[in-house]
C-alpha positions as a printed NumPy array, in Angstrom:
array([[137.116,  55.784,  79.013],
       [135.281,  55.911,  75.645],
       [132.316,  54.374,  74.26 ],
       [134.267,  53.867,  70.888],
       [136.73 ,  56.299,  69.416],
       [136.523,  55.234,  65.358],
       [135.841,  57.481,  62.504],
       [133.266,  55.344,  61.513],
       [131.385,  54.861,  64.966],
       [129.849,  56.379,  66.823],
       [131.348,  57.286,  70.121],
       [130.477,  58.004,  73.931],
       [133.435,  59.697,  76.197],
       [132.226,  58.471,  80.013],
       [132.445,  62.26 ,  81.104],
       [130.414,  63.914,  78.594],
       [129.555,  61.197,  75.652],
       [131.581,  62.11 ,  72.502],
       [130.237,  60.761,  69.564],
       [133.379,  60.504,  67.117],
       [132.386,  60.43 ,  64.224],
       [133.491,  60.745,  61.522],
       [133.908,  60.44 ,  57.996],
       [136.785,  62.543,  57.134],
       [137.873,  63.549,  60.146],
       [141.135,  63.018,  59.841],
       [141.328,  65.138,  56.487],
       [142.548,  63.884,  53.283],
       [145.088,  65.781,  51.024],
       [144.397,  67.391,  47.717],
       [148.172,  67.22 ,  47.33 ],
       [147.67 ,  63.318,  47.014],
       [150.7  ,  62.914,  49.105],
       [152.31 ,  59.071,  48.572],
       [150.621,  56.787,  50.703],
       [152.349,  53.944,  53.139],
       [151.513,  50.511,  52.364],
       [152.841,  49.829,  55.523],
       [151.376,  47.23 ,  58.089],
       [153.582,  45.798,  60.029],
       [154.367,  46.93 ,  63.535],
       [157.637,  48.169,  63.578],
       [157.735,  50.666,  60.493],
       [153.876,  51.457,  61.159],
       [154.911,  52.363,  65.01 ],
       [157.976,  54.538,  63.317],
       [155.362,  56.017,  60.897],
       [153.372,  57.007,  63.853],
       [156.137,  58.803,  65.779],
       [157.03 ,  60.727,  62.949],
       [153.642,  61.975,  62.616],
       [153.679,  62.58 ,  66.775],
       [156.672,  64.259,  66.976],
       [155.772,  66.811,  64.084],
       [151.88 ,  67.336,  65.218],
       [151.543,  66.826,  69.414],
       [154.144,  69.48 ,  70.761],
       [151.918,  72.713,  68.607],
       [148.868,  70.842,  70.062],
       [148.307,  73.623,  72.073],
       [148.856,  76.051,  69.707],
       [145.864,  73.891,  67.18 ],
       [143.54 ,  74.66 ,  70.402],
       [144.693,  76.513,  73.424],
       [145.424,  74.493,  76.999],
       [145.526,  71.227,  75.092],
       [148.549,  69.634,  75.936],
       [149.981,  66.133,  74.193],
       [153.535,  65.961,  74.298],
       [153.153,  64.149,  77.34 ],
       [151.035,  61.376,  76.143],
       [151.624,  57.888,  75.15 ],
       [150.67 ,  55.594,  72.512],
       [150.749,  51.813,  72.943],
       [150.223,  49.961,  69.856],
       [150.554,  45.957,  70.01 ],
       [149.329,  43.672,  66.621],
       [149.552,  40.082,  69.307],
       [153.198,  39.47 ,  68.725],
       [155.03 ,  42.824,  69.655],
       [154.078,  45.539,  71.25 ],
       [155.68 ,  49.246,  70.526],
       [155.494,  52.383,  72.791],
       [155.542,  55.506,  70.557],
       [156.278,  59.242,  72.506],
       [157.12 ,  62.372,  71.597],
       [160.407,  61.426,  72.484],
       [160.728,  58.11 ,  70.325],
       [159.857,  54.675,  70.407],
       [160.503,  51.889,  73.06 ],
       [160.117,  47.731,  72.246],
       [157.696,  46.629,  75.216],
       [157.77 ,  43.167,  76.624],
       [155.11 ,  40.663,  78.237],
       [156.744,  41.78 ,  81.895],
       [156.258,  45.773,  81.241],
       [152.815,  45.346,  80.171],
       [152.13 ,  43.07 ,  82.99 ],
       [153.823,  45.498,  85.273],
       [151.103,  48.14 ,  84.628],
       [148.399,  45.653,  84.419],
       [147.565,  46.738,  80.699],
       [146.691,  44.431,  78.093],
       [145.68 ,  45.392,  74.242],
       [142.286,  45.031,  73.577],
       [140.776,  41.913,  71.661],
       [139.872,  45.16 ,  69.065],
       [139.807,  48.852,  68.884],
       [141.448,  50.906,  71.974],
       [141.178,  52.056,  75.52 ],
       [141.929,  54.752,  77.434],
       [144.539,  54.565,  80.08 ],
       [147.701,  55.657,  81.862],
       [151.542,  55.233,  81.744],
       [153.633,  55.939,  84.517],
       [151.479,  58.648,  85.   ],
       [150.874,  59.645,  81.692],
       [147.829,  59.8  ,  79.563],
       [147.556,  56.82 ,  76.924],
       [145.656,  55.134,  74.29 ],
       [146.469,  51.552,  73.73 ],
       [145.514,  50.134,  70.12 ],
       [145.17 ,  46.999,  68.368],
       [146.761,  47.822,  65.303],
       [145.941,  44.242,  64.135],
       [142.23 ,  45.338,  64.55 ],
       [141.339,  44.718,  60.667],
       [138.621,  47.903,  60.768],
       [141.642,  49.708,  60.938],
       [142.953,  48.448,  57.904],
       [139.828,  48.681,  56.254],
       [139.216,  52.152,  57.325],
       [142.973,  53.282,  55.798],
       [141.401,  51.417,  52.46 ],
       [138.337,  53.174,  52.078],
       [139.735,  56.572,  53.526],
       [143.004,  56.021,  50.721],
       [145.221,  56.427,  54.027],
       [148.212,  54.51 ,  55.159],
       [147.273,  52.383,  58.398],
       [149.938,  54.607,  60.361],
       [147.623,  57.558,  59.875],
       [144.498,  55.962,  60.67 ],
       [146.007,  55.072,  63.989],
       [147.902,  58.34 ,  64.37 ],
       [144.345,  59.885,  63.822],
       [142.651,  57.535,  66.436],
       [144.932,  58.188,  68.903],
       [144.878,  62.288,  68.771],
       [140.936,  62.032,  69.062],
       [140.973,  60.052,  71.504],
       [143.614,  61.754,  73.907],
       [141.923,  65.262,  72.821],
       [138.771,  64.065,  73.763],
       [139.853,  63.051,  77.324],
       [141.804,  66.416,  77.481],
       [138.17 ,  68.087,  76.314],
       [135.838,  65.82 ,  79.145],
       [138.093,  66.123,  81.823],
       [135.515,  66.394,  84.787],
       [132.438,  67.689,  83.253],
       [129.511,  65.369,  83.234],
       [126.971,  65.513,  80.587],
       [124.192,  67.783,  81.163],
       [121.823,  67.158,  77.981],
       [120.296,  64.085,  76.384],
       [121.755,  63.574,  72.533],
       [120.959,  61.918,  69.317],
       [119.379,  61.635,  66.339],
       [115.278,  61.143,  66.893],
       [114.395,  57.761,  65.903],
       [112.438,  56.962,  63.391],
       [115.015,  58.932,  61.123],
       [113.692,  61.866,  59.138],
       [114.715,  62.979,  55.905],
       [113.881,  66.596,  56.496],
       [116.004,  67.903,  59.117],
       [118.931,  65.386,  57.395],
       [118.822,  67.477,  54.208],
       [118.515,  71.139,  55.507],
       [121.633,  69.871,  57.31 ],
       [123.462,  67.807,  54.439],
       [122.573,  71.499,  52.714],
       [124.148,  73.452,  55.528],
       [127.457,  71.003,  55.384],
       [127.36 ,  71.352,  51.183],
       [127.524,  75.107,  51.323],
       [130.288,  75.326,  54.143],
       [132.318,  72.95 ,  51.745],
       [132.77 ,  74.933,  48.662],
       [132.936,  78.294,  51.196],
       [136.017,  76.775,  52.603],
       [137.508,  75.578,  49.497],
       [136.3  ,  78.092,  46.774],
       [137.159,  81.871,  48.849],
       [135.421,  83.191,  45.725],
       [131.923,  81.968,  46.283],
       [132.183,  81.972,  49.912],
       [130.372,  85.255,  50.651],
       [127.35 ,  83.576,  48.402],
       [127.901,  80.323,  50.074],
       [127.663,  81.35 ,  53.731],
       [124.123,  82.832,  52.819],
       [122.859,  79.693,  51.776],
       [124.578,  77.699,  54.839],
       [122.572,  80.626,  56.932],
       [119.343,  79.834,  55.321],
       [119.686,  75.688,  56.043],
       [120.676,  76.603,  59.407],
       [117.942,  78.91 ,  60.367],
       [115.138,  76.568,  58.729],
       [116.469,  73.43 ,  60.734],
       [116.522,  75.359,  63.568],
       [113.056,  76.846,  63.348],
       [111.56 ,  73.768,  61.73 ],
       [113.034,  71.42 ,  64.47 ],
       [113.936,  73.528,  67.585],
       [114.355,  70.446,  69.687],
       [116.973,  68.854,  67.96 ],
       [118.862,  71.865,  67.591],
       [118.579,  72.218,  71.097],
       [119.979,  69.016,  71.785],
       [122.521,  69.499,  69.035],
       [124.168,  72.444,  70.466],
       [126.268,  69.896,  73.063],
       [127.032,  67.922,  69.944],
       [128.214,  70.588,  67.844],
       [130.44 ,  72.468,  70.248],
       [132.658,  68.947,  71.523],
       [132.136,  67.108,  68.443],
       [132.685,  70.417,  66.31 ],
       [135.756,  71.129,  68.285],
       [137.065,  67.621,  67.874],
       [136.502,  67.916,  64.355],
       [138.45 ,  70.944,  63.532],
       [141.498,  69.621,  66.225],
       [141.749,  66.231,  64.142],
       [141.526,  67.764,  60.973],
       [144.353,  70.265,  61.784],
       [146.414,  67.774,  63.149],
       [146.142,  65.55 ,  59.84 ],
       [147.347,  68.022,  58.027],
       [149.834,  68.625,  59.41 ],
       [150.881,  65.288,  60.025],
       [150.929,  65.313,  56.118],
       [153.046,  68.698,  56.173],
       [151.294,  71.596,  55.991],
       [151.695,  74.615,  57.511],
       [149.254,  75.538,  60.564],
       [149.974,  79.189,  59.925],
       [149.929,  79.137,  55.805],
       [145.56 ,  78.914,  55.469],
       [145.78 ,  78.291,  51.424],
       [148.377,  75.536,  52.613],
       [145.968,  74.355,  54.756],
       [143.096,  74.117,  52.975],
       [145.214,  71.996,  49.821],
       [145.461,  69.281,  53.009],
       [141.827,  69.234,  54.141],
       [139.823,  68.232,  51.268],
       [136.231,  67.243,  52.405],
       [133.939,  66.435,  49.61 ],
       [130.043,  67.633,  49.161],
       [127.757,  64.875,  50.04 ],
       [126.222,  65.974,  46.669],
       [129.348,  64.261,  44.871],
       [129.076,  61.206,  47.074],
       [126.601,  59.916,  49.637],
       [128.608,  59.053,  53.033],
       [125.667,  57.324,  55.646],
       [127.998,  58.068,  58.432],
       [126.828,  61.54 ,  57.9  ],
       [122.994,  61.201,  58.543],
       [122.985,  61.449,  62.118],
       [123.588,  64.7  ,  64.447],
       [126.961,  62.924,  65.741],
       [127.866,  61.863,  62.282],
       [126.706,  65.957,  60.954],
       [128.49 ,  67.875,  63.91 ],
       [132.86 ,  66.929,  63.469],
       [132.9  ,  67.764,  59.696],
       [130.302,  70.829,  60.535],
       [132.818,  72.469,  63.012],
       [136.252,  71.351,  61.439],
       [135.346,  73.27 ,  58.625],
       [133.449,  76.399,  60.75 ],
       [136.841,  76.396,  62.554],
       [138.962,  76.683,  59.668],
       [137.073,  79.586,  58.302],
       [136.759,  81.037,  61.184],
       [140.73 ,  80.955,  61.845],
       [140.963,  82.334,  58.013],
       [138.4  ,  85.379,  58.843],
       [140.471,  86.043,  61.777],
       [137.85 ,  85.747,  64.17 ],
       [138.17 ,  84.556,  67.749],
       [135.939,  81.459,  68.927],
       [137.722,  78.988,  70.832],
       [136.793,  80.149,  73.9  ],
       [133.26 ,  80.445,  73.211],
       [133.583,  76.656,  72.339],
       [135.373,  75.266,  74.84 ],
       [132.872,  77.339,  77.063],
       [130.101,  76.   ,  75.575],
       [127.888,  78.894,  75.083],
       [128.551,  78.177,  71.47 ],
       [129.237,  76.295,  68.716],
       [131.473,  76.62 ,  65.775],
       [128.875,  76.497,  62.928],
       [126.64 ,  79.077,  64.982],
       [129.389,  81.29 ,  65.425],
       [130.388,  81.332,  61.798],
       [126.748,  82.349,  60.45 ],
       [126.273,  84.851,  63.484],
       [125.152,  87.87 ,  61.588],
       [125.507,  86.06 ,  57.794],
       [121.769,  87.049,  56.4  ],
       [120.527,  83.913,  55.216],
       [120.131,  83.69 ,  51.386],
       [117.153,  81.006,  49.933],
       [118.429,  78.213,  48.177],
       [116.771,  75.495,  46.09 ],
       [117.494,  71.629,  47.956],
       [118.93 ,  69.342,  45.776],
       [116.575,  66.763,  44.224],
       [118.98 ,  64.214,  43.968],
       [120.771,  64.84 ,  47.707],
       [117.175,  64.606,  48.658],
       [116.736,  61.22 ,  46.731],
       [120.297,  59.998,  47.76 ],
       [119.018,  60.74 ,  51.854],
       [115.652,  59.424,  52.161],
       [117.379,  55.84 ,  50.023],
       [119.675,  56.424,  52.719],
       [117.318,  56.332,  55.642],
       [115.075,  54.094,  54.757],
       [117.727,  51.299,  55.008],
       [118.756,  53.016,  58.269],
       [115.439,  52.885,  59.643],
       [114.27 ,  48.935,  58.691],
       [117.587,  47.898,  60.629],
       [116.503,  50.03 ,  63.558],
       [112.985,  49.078,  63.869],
       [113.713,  45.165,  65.202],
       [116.491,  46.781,  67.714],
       [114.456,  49.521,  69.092],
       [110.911,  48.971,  69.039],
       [111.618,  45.901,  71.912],
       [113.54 ,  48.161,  73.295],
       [111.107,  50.456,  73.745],
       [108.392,  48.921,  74.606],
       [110.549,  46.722,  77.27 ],
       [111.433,  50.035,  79.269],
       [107.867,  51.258,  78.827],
       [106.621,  48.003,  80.542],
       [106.81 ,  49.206,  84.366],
       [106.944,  45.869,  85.242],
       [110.16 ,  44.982,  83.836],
       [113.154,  45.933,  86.561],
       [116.085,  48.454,  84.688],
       [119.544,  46.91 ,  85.105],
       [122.081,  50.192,  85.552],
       [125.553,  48.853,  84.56 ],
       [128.194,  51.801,  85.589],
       [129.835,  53.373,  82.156],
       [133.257,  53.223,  84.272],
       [133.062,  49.408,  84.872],
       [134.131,  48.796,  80.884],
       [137.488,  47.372,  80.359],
       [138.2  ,  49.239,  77.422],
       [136.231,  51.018,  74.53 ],
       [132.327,  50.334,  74.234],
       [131.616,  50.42 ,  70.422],
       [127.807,  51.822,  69.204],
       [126.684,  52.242,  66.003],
       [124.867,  55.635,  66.942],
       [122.872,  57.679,  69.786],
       [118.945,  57.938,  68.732],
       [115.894,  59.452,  70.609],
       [112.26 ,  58.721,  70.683],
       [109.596,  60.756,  72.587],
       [108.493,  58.035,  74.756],
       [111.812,  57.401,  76.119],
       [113.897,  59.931,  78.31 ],
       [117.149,  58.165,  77.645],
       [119.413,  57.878,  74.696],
       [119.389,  54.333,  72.744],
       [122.501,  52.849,  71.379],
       [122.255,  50.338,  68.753],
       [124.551,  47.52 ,  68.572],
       [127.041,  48.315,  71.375],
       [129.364,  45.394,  71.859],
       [132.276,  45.704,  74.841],
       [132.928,  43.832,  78.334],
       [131.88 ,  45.07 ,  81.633],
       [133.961,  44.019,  84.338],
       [132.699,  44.141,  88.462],
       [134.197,  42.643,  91.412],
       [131.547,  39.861,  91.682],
       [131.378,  39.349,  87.985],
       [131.386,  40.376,  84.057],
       [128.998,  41.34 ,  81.501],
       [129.814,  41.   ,  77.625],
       [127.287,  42.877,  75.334],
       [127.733,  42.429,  71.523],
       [125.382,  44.091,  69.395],
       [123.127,  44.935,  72.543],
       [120.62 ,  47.252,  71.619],
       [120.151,  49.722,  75.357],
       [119.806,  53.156,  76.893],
       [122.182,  55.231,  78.452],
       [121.732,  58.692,  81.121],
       [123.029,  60.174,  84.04 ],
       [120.827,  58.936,  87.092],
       [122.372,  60.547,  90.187],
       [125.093,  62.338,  88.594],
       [126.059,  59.093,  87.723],
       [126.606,  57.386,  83.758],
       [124.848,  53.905,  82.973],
       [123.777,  51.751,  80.225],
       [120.514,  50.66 ,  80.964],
       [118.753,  47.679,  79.867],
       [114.959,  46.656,  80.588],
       [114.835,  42.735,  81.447],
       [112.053,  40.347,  82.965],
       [113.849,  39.258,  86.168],
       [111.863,  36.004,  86.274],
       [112.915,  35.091,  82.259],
       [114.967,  31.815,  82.143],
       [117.526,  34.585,  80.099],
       [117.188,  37.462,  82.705],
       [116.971,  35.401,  86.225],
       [117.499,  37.209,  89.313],
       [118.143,  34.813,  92.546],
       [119.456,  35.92 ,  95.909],
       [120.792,  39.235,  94.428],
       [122.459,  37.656,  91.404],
       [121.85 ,  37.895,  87.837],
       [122.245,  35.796,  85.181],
       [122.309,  36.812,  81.649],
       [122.154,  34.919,  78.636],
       [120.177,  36.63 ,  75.968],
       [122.364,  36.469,  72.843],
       [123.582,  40.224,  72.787],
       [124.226,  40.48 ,  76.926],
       [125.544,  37.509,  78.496],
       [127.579,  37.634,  82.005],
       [126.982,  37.152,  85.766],
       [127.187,  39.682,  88.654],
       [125.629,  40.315,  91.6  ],
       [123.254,  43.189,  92.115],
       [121.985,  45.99 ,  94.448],
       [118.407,  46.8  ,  94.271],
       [116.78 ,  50.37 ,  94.143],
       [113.566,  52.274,  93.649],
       [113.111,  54.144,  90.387],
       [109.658,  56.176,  90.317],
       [107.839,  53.051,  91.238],
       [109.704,  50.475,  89.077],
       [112.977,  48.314,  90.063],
       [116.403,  49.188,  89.601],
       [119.435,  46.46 ,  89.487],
       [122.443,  47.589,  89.948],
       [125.416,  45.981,  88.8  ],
       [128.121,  45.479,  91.28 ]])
């Protein structure tokens, strides 16, 4: 189950949060292949199998032990609903759907199973989706296509590992540590796409690098979870959209004519000012130079001693370059929009948790119905738990539900255990807590479920049941 799996979006996988992220991800072709206009179901659902049968059987071959040939797609728009396989597609009915007690989702996706098998089941009516395919200059079958191989290799990636490090971008937003990495991503760019100035361009990335990592060790520390799953999911999507467009895994000048990312110089993309939103296009394009050098670094990845980026610069002296005025310009613009939306979601939210006398309701990541949508993980100093703003989904319990839209909250492991945590007055006429039950009403949360009370280092915790 998945906080979110949309380029755009940030994204939390319940067994090790995986931010998605990103702009690009998918790839885009130099070749400016002809793009389908197509929307409707049926020839968007044959679209998709095309691109499934050509991509998911090598998936293992794009990163060793994945396996997708297996897996399942269920895509429904409200009137029809197709399933897409390796194999082919299948017309599914009211009666099959209820069978497995799956519904589509209101929006986005969810994680589930079918007959046994892995799937992701989509809302391809979901106009974001449309939207996306507009702004990315991709057909809506790809978009999905894309979704749906992110989200199935990030289950594959978080199968039974918990997260073991707190993530995000520190809040207030910086501008520093946002250009020495918008830097590091503009040099990798041209020394994946230009072989000629790579050798010059490597030495810059290695100088960006090295300063953020000096100037802000505890980000990169944090990062390094980041960078390896999000890095790794990077580099798996972009592959696959290229070859979903037809090129040739094994032909690298091939490959690099599909996977055209663009310098943030030539175009600002916000999606990118964040750790989660730095770390997919930093290792897609780590990995495919990597795979070009012929060096070996899967493993280390999957491992997690390391990440892409730091195992393309290991050993690259760094070379000083000049930051670009304008990228600097372009980023602190940028931020400073970022930031004034932030400040009336966090700041409460802050000072709520830090007031011991509000109780901490714990709702269990694994009681969503379906994909929990965030615009971003941020950290502060005076919080020990990573705050999502705007994260809208439905939480459903045996003795209740909760809806959050927009819902500004925390998330951590507390016991080995994942929760999204929210700081509430229990005797508010919008929080109230009677006999064990509480009622919600606040705007962003609303629901009602009973709870089960427990100490947290001399404060109140509610947990949702």
């Amino acid at each position: 189950m998945f906080i979110g799996t949309r380029r755009g979006i940030a994204a939390i996988a319940c067994g090790g949060l995986a931010v998605g992220g990103a702009a690009g991800c998918a790839g885009h072709s130099e070749k400016a292949p002809v793009v389908s206009k197509q929307t409707a179901l049926a020839p968007v659902a044959t679209e998709v199998h095309g691109y499934v049968a050509k991509v998911w059987p090598d998936a293992g071959r794009i990163w060793p032990g994945v396996v997708l040939k297996d897996r399942r797609i269920i895509l429904g728009d409200g009137k029809a609903t197709r399933l897409v396989t390796v194999e082919g597609i299948k017309n599914l009915g009211p009666a099959d759907l209820a069978q497995r007690k799956i519904t589509i989702p209101p929006s986005g996706s969810l994680y589930t199973t079918w007959d046994g098998h892995p799937a992701v089941v989509i809302n391809a009516a979901d106009p974001s989706y449309a939207e996306e395919a507009k702004s990315e200059h991709a057909s809506l079958s790809e978009i999905l296509f894309g979704a749906a191989t992110d989200e199935l290799f990030h289950s594959w990636q978080q199968r039974g590992r918990q997260p073991t490090q707190m993530r995000g971008t520190e809040y207030p937003l910086a501008v520093t540590p946002r250009l020495y990495r918008a830097m590091l991503y503009d040099d990798v760019v041209v020394a994946y796409h230009d072989p000629n100035q790579r050798r010059q361009r490597l030495g810059n990335a290695a100088y960006w690098y090295s300063k953020w990592q000096k100037e802000y060790p505890e980000e990169a520390k944090r990062a390094v979870t980041t960078d390896a799953a999000e890095g790794a999911a990077g580099y798996f999507d972009a592959v696959s959209a290229a070859m979903a467009q037809g090129a040739d895994r094994k032909d690298r000048k091939d490959l690099r004519e599909h996977v055209a990312y663009q310098p943030l110089d030539q175009g600002m993309d916000p999606r990118r000012l964040t750790v989660d939103g730095e770390a997919a296009p930093l290792g897609a394009l780590a990995g495919l130079i990597l795979d070009e050098e012929k060096k070996p670094w899967q493993k280390q990845v999957a491992d997690g001693a390391q990440t892409p980026i730091a195992l393309l610069l290991q050993g690259v002296a760094p070379v000083a370059e000049q930051p670009s005025d304008d990228l600097r310009q372009a980023i602190q613009d940028d931020l400073a929009k970022q930031n004034s939306d932030l400040i009336p979601r966090f700041n409460p939210l802050v000072r709520a948790f830090n007031n011991n006398g509000d109780a901490l309701l714990l709702v269990p990541l694994e009681a969503a119905t379906g994909d929990l949508e965030t615009g971003g993980y941020y950290t502060t100093k005076n919080v020990p738990y990573a705050m999502l703003a705007r994260l809208t989904g439905t939480f459903e319990f045996p003795s209740g539900r909760l809806r959050a839209k927009d819902a500004s909250v925390l998330t951590g492991t507390i016991d080995g255990r994942q929760y999204v945590i929210v700081p509430l007055d229990t005797e508010h006429r919008k929080t109230r807590l009677a006999d064990n039950r509480l009622r919600l009403d606040t705007g962003p949360l609303i629901g009602a479920f009973r709870v089960k009370t427990r100490k947290m280092e001399g404060r109140e915790g509610l947990v949702a049941q």
